[in-house]
C-alpha positions as CSV (number, residue, x, y, z in Angstrom):
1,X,59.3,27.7,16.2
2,X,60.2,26.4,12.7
3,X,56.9,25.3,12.2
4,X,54.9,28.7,13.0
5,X,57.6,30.5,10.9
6,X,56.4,28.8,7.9
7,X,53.1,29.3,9.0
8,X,53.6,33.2,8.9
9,X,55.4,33.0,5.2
10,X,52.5,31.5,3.6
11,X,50.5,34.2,4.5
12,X,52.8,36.2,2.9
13,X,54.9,38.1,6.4
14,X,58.2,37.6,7.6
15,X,58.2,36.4,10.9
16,X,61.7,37.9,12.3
17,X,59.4,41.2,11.6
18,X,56.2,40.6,13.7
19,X,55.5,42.0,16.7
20,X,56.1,39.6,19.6
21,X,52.1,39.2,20.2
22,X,51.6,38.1,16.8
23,X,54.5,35.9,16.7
24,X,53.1,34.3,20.3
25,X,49.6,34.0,18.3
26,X,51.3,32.2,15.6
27,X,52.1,29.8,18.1
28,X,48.8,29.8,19.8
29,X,46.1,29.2,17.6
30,X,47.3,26.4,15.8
31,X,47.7,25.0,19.4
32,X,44.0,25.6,20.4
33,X,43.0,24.4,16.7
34,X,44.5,20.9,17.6
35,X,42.6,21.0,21.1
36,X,39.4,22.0,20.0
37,X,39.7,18.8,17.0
38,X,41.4,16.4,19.8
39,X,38.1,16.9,22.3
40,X,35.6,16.9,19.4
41,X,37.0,13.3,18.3
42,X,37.3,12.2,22.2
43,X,33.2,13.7,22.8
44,X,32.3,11.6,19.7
45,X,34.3,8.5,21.1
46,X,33.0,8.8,23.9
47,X,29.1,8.5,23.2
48,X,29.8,5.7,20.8
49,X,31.6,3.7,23.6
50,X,28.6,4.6,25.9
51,X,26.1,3.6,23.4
52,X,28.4,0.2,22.5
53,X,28.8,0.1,26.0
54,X,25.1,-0.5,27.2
55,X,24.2,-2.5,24.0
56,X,27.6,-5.1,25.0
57,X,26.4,-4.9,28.2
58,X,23.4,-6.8,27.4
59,X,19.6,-6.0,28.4
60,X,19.1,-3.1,31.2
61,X,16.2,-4.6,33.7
62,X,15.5,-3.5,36.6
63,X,14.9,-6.1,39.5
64,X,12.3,-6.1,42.1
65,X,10.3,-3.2,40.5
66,X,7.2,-4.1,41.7
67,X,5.9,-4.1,38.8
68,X,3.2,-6.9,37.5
69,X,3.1,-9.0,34.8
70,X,0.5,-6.9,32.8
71,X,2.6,-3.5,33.5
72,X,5.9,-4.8,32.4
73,X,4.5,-6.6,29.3
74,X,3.0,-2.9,28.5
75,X,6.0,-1.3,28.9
76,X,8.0,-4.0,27.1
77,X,6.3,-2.7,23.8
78,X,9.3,-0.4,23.7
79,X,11.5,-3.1,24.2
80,X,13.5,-2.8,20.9
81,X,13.9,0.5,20.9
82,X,15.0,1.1,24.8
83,X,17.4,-1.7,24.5
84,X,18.2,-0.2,21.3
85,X,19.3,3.4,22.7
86,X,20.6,1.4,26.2
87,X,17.7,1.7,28.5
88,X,15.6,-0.1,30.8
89,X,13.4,-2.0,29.1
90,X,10.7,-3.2,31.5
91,X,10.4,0.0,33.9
92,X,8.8,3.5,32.7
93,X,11.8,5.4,33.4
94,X,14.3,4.5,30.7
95,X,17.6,5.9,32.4
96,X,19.1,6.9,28.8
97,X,22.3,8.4,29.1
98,X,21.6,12.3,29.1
99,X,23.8,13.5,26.0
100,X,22.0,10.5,24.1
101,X,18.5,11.4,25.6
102,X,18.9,15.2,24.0
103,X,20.2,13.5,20.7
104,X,17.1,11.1,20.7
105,X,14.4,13.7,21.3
106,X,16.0,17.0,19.7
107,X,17.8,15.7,16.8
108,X,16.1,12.7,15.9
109,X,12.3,13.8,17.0
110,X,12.6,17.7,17.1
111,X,11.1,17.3,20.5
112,X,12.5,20.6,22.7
113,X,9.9,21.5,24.6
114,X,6.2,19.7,26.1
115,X,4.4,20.9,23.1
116,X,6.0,18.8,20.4
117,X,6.8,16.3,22.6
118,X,2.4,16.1,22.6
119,X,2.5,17.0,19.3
120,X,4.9,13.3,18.2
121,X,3.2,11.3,20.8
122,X,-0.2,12.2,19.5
123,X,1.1,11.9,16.0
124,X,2.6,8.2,16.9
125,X,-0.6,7.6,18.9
126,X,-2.4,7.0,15.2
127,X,-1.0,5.0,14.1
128,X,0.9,6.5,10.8
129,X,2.9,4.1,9.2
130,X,0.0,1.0,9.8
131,X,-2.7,3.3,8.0
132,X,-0.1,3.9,5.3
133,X,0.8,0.1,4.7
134,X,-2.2,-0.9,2.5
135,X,-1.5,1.6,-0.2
136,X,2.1,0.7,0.1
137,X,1.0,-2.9,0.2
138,X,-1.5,-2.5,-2.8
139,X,1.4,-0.7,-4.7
140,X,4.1,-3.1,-4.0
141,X,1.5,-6.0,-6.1
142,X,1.9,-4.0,-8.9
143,X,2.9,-5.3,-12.2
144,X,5.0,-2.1,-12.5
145,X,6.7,1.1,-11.0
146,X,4.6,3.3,-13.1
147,X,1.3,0.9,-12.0
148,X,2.1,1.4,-8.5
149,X,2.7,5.2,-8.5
150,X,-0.5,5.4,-10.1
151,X,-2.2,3.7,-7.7
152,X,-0.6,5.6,-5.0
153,X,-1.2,8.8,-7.1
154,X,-5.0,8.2,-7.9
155,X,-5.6,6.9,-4.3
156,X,-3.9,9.8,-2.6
157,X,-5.2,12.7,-4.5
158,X,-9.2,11.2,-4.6
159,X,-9.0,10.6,-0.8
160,X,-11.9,12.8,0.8
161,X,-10.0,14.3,3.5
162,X,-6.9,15.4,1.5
163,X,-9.3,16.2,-1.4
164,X,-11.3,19.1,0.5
165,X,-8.5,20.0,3.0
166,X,-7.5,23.5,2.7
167,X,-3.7,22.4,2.1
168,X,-4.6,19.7,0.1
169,X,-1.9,19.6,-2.9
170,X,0.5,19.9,-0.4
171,X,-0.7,17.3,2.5
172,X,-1.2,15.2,-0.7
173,X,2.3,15.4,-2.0
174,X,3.9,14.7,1.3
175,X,1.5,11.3,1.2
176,X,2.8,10.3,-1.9
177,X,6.5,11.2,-1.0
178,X,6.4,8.8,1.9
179,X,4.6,5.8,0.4
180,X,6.4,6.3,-2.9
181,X,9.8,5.7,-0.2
182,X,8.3,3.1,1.8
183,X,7.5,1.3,-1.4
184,X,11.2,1.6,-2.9
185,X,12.7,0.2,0.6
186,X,10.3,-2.6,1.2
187,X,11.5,-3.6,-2.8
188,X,14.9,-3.4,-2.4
189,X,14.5,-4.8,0.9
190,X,12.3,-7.5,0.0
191,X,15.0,-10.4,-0.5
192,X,16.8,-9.1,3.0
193,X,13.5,-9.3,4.9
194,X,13.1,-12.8,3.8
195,X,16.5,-14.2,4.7
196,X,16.6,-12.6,7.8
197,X,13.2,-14.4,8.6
198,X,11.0,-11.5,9.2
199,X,8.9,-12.5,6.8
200,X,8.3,-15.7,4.5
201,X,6.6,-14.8,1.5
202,X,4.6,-11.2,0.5
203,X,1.7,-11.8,2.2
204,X,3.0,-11.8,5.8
205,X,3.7,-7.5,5.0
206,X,0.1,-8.0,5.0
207,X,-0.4,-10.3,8.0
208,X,2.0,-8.6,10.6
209,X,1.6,-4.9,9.3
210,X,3.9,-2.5,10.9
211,X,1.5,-1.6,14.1
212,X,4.7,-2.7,16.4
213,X,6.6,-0.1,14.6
214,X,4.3,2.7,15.5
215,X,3.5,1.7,19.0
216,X,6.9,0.7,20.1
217,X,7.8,4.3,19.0
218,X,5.0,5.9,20.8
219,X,5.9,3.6,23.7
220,X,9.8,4.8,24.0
221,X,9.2,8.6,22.9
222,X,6.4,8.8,25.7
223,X,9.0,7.6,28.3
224,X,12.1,9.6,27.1
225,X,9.9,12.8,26.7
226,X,9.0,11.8,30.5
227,X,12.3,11.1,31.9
228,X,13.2,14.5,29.8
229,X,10.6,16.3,32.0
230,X,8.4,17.3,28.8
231,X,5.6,14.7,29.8
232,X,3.9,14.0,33.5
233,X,3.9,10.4,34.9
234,X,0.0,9.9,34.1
235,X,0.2,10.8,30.5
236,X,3.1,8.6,29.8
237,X,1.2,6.2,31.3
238,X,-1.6,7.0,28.9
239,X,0.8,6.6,25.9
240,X,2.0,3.3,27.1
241,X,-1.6,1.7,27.4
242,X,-2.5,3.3,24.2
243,X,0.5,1.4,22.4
244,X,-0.1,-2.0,24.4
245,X,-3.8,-1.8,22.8
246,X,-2.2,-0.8,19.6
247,X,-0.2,-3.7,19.4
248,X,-3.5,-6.3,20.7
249,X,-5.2,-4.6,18.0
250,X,-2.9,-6.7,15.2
251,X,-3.6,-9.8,16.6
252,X,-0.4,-11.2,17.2
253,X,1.1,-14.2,18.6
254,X,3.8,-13.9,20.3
255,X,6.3,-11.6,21.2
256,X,8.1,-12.8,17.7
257,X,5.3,-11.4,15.8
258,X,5.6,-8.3,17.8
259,X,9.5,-8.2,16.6
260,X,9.1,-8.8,12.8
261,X,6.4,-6.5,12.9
262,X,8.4,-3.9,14.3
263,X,11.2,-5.0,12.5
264,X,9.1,-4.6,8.9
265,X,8.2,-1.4,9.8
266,X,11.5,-0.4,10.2
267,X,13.3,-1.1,7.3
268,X,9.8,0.5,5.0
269,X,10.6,3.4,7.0
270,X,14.6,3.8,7.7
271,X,15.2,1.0,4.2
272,X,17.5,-1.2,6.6
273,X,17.6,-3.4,9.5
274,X,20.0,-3.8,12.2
275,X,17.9,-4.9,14.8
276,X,17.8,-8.5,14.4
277,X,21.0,-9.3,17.2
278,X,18.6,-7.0,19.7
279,X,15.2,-9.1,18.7
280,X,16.8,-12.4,19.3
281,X,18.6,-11.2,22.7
282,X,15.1,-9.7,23.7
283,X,13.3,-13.4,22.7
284,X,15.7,-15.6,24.1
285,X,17.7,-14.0,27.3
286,X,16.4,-15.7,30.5
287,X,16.2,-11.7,31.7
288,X,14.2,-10.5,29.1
289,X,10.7,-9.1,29.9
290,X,9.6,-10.6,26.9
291,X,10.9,-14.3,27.9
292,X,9.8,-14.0,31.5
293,X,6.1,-12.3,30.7
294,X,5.2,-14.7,27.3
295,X,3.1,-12.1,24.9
296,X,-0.4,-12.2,26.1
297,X,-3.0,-12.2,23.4
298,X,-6.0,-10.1,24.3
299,X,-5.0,-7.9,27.2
């Protein structure tokens, strides 16, 4: 009891003189202090091993689904980010573990209940970070920081829907805030993004876009706000055809374009990349939808 008599004499009692219930709480609440840190570190342990766990594990597909080759390849638009958050990635039901599921729609998304969860999808559905990129694009040419925030400024604030909306100095500001960011991480990026082989030179931001970005979001948010209960079967569905037709829309390639595309949007809009070990598994595991269903151009 050494310990919990020191305890007491820093708050200024003598401990021969307390009650016996104060001297037993003495010994108590530092005790249930400990616990209560000891299971917070063992609950945050324990989703990182789950998360490292189904990442190690390699990519989560589901065999015999029945499934054709036209509805896994839409499905597989969420590819990155399923295998990403250790879900199925050729199936609509991701099967995310449940803790990370509420982490991934309430904390990340504030999804909570079916109306945001329509509210994000339709917001992914068009398009946002794609119809941002040629201002960002446009201002990343710029012979200057004070050039390109001009030309985000002056294109923002003359734009004829922000111009006569009713909140339009404030819809306009938030514009300006999110290109003025996407600019700053595709700069500092720029060199990292060229390394890592995304892209080759500036003009392939232009080529690729960052459609994959959007629509492999849409595509994964639809099916976790499903599996979550928030959307039915039929309008996931309608989210995943929407982003398959998304991504035709860019004219891609090959599943690679796909994966830098979404790759390029992801470090305009987060400024870093860590998905690169994910893309490669995803292009070159003999399991992978994307290896077994070759990108189909066209539909």
């Amino acid at each position: 009891m050494e310990f919990f008599d020191y305890f007491t004499r820093l708050f200024g009692m003598d401990p021969t003189q307390l009650p016996v219930y104060l001297r037993v709480m003495t010994f108590i609440v530092p005790v249930v202090f400990v616990v209560f840190f000891v299971c917070l570190i063992v609950s945050k342990v324990k989703k990182a091993v789950k998360v490292i766990r189904h990442v190690t594990a390699g990519i989560r597909v589901k065999e015999d689904s029945g499934l054709s080759a036209d509805e896994v390849r839409k499905i597989s638009v969420g590819a990155l980010y399923a295998y990403q958050q250790g879900g199925y990635v050729d199936v609509m039901d991701p099967d995310v573990d449940e803790s990370r599921l509420s982490t991934i729609l309430s904390e990340w998304w504030d999804i909570n209940d079916r109306d945001s969860a329509i509210e994000t999808v339709n917001y992914l559905g068009n398009a946002p970070t794609q119809n941002l990129l040629p201002l960002v694009y446009s201002a990343f040419n710029a012979s200057s920081k004070d050039e390109a925030m001009r030309i985000i400024t002056d294109t923002v604030t003359n734009d004829p829907e922000i111009k006569n909306h009713p909140e339009g100095m404030e819809l306009a500001k938030g514009v300006i805030g999110k290109a003025e960011n996407q600019l700053d991480n595709l700069k500092s990026e720029y060199d990292s993004l060229v390394n890592d082989g995304i892209i080759s030179s500036a003009s392939d931001i232009e080529r690729l876009g960052v459609i994959a970005w959007d629509a492999g979001r849409l595509n994964f948010v639809a099916r976790a706000a499903m599996q979550k209960g928030y959307l039915t079967q039929e309008e996931c569905q309608h989210c995943v055809d929407h982003a398959y037709e998304m991504s035709l829309s860019a004219g891609f390639n090959s599943w690679k374009d796909f994966a830098n595309s979404y790759m390029l949007g992801r470090v305009m809009w987060n400024g870093d990349n860590n998905m690169g070990a994910l893309a490669e598994d995803l292009l070159t595991k003999p399991n992978s939808p994307w290896v077994r269903f070759p990108w189909k151009s066209g539909g």
